[in-house]
C-alpha positions as CSV (number, residue, x, y, z in Angstrom):
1,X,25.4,10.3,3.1
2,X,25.8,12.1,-0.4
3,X,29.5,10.6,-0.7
4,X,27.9,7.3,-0.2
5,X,25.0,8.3,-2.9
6,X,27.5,9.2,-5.3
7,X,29.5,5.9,-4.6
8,X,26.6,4.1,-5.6
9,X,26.3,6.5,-9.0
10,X,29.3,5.5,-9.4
11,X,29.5,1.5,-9.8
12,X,26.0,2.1,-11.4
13,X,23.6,0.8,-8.9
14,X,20.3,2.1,-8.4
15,X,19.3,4.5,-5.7
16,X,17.1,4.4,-3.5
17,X,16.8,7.8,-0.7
18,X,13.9,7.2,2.0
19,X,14.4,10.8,3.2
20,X,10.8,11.6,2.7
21,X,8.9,9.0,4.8
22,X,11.8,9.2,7.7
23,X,9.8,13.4,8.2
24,X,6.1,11.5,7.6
25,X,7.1,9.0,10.3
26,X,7.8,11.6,12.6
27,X,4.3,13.2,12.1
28,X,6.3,16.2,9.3
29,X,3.2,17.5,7.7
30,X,2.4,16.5,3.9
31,X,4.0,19.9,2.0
32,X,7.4,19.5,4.1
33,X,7.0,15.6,2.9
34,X,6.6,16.1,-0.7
35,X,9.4,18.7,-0.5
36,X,11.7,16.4,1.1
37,X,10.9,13.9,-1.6
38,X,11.7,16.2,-4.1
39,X,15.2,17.4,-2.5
40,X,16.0,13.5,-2.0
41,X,15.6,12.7,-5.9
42,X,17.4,15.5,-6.8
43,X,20.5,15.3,-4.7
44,X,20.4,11.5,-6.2
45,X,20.5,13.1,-9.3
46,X,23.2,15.8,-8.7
47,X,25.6,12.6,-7.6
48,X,25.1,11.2,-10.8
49,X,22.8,8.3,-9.8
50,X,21.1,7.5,-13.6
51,X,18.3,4.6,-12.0
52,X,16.5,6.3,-9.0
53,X,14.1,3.9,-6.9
54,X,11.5,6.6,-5.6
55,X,9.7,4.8,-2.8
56,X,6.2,6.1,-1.9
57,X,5.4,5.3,1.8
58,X,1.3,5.0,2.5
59,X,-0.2,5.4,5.2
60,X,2.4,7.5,7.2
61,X,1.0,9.4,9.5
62,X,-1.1,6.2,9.9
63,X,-4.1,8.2,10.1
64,X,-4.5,9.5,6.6
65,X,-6.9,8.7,4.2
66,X,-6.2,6.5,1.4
67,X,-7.7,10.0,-0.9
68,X,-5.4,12.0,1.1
69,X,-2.4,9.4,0.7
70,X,-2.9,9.4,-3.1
71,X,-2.9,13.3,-3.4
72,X,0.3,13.4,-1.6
73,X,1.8,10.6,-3.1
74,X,0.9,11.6,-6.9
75,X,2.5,15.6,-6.0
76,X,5.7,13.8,-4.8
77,X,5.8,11.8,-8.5
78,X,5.2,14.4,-10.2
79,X,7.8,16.1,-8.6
80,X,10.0,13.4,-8.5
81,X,9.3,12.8,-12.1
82,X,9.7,16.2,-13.4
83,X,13.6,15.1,-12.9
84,X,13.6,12.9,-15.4
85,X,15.5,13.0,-19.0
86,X,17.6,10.5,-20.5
87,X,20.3,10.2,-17.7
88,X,18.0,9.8,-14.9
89,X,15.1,7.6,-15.2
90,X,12.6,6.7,-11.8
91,X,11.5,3.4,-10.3
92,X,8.5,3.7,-8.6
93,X,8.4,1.6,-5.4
94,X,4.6,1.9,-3.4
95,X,4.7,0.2,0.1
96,X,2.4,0.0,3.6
97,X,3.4,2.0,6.1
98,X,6.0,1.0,8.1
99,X,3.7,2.1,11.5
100,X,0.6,1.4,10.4
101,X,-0.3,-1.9,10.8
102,X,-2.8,-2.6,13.5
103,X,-1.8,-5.3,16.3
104,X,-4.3,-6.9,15.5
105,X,-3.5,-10.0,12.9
106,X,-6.5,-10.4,11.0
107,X,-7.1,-6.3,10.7
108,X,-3.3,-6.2,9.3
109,X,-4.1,-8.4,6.5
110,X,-7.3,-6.6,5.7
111,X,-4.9,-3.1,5.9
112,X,-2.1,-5.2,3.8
113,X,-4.2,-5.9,1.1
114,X,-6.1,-2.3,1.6
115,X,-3.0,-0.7,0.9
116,X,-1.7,-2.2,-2.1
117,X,-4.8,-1.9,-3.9
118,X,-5.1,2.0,-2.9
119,X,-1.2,2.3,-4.0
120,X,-1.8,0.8,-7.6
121,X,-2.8,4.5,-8.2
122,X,0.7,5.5,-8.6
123,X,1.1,2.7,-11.4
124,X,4.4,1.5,-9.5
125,X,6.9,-1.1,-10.8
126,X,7.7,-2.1,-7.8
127,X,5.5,-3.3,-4.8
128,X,7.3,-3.7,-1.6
129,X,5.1,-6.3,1.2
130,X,5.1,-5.0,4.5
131,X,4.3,-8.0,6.3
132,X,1.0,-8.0,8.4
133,X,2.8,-9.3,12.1
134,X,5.0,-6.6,11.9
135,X,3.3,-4.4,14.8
136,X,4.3,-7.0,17.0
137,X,7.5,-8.8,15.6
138,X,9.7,-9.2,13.0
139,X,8.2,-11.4,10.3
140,X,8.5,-15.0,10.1
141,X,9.6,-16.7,6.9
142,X,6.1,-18.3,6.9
143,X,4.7,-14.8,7.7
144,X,6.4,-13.2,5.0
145,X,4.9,-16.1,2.4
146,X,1.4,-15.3,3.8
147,X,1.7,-12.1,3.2
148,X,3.2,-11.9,-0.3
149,X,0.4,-14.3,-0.9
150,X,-2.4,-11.3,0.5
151,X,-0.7,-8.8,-1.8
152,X,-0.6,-10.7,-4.6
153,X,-4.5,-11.7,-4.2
154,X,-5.0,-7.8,-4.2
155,X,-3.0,-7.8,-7.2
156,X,-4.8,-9.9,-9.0
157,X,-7.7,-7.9,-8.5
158,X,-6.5,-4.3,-9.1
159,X,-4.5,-5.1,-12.0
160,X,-7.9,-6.1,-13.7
161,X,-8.7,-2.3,-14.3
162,X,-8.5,0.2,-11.6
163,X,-10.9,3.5,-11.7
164,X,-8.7,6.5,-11.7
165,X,-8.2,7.9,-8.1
166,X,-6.5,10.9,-8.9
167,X,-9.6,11.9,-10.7
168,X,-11.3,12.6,-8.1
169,X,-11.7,16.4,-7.2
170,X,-10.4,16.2,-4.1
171,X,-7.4,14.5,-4.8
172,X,-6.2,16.8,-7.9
173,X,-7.0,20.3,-5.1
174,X,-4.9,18.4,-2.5
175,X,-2.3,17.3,-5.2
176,X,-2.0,20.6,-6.7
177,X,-2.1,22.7,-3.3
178,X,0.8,20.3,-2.2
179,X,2.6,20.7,-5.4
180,X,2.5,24.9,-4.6
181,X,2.9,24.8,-0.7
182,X,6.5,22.4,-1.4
183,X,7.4,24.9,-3.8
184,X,7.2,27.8,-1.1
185,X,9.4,25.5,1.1
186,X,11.3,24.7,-1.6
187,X,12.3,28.1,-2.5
188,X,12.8,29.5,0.9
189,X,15.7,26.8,1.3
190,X,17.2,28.1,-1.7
191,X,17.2,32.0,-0.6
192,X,18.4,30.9,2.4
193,X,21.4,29.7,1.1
194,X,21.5,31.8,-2.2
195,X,24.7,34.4,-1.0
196,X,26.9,31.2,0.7
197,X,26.6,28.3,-2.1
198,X,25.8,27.5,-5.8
199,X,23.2,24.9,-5.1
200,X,21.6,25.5,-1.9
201,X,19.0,22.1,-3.0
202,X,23.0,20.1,-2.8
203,X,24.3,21.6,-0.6
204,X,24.6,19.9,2.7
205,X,25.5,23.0,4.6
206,X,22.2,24.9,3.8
207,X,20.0,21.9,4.4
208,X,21.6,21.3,8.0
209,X,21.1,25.2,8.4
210,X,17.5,25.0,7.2
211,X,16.9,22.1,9.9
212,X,19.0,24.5,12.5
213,X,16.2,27.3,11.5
214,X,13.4,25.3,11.5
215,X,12.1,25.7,7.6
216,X,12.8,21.9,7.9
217,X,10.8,20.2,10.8
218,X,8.9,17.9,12.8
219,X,7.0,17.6,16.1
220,X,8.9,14.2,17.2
221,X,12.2,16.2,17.3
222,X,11.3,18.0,20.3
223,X,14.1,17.6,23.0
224,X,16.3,15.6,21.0
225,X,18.6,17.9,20.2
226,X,18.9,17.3,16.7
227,X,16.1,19.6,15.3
228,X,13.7,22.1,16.8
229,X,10.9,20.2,17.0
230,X,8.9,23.7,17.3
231,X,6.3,22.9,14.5
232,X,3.0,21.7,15.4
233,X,1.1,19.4,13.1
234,X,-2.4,18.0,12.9
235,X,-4.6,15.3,11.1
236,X,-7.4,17.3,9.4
237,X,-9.8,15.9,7.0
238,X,-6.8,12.6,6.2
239,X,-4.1,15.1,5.8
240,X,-1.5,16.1,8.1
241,X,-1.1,19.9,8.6
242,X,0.8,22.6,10.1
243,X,-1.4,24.2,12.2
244,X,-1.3,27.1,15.1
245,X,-0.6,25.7,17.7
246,X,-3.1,28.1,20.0
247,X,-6.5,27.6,17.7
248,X,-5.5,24.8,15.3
249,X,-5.8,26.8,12.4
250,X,-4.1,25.4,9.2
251,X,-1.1,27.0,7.9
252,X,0.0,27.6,4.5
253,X,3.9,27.0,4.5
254,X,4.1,31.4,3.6
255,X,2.8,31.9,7.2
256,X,4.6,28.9,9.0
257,X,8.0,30.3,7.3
258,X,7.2,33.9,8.5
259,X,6.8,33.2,12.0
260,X,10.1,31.9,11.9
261,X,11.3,35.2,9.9
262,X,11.7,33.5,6.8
């Protein structure tokens, strides 16, 4: 996947990684998903890739809250963005979850246009329309008219002055708490593969070993052979958690990695 990243760099076409949102989808709680964000952007970077599409995914777990979903969306830009100088510039690309639209027709709309207003907060370039039928089939050409047509109505609106969402005070605590707990994780993946490579964030080797060891991990992995699947997460409050799995008790990414003697 990195060869094919630096491919890209290569001919100078924009990248874009969805690593993040592929953990999210798999119910990965919120630190690990800002952390993975992170990691993506800067492996882009590493490979020389100068024009990085950085797409936010909302609503993933399905069950956050739109003030949840900003906090975690605004650590991951900041992140992201802290990357930037003048060979590597980000696109910011906000979208609808991919899982989160409700079978229901006339609710999807109403969650279409719900979350591209809530995703103006990230002041993206880029909006990308999730089309409301897609909990029940691939989107029809007229579909996919109708609902550019929603997102643009919501558009219109929100582009008339928006208040500040990450103002509110419990969007900066979750923002800056996710900001911290990613770092943990983030620097627990480089001592674990400080004595065997240069650049444990690039290296391929430690990531895959950091899956292997479970620093990196999701509950839908169980049994599939691919990751441990040994994490348990929960929705608390609109965020998704670690928690133990016993009480339910929230944990900070220090005690998740230290029950796996990390």
């Amino acid at each position: 996947n990195l060869s094919v990243v630096g491919w890209y760099a290569q001919q100078g076409i924009p990248v874009e990684v969805n690593e993040s949102h592929q953990w999210s989808l798999r119910n990965a709680h919120d630190a690990l998903a800002v952390a993975m964000a992170f990691l993506a952007a800067y492996n882009a970077k590493k490979k020389g890739v100068r024009r990085y599409v950085a797409q936010f995914m909302f609503n993933t777990p399905r069950e956050t809250s739109p003030a949840m979903d900003v906090a975690k969306m605004a650590a991951k830009r900041e992140m992201i963005e802290g990357l930037e100088d003048s060979g590597f510039a980000v696109i910011r690309q906000v979208r609808a979850g991919l899982a989160s639209m409700p079978a229901d027709f006339d609710k999807a709309k109403g969650h279409l246009a719900s979350s591209a207003t809530v995703s103006q907060a990230l002041d993206p370039h880029i909006l990308h329309v999730v089309g409301y039928s897609e909990s029940d089939h691939a989107i029809t050409a007229g579909e996919l008219i109708e609902s550019c047509r929603i997102a643009r109505g919501a558009l219109d609106n929100a582009l008339r002055g928006m208040p500040d969402l990450e103002a509110d005070p419990a969007v900066r605590r979750r923002k800056g708490e996710l900001i911290f707990e990613a770092g943990v994780l983030l620097q627990a993946l480089r001592k674990l593969g400080e004595k065997t490579s240069d650049d444990p964030w690039a290296d391929p080797r430690v990531i895959a070993d950091a899956i292997d060891k479970g620093l990196l991990d999701a509950p839908q992995f169980q049994g599939l052979g691919v990751a441990r699947g040994a994490v348990v997460t929960q929705m608390i409050d609109g965020a998704c958690r670690a928690v133990d799995p016993s009480s339910g008790r929230p944990l900070t990414e220090s005690e998740r990695l230290a029950r796996l003697g990390i």
